[in-house]
Wavefront OBJ file of the C-alpha trace (Angstrom):
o trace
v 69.502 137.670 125.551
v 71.082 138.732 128.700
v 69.696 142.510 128.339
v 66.372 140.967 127.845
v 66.597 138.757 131.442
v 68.060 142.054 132.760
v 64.840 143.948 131.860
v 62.633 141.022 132.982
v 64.304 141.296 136.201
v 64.043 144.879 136.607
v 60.970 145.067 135.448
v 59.584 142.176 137.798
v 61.555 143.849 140.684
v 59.455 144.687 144.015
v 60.786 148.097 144.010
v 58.348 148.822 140.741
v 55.601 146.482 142.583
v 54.003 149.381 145.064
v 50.556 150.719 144.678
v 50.124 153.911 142.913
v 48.745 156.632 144.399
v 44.779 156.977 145.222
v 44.539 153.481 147.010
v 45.504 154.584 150.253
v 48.900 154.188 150.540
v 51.862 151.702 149.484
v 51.050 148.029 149.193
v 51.838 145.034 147.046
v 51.354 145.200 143.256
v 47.440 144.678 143.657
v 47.092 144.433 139.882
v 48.926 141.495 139.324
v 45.961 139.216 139.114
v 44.649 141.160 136.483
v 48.298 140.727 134.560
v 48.694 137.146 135.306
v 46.907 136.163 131.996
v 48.833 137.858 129.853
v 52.299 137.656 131.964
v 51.817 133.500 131.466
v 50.928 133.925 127.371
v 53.798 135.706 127.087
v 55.894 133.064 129.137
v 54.172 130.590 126.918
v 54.756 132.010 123.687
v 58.892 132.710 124.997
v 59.115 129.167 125.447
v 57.600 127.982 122.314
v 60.109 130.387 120.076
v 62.631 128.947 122.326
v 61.679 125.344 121.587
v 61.359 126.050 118.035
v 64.804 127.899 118.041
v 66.846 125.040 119.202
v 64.798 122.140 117.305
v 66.706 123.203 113.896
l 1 2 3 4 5 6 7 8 9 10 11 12 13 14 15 16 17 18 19 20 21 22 23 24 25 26 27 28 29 30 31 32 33 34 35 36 37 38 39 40 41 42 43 44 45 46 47 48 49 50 51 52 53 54 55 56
């Protein structure tokens, strides 16, 4: 579990968060709203395996 938060946090890091090249320079991660769907189903679905983990 702690290599997985690791991960999240590297992979959620603002150093990875830049534009990529052919938009005119560096700038905030401008695809995020396109992710934001799918970055809150997987959230979601963490926290139901989570709740379901630690009902038994």
């Amino acid at each position: 579990m702690r290599k997985l938060l690791l991960l999240i946090t590297i992979l959620l890091s603002p150093s990875i968060a830049f534009a990529h090249e052919g938009h005119g320079g560096v700038g905030l991660f401008h695809h995020f709203v396109d992710l934001a769907p799918a970055l809150g189903l997987l959230v979601v679905i963490a926290a139901g395996l989570m709740w379901v983990k630690n009902r038994k």
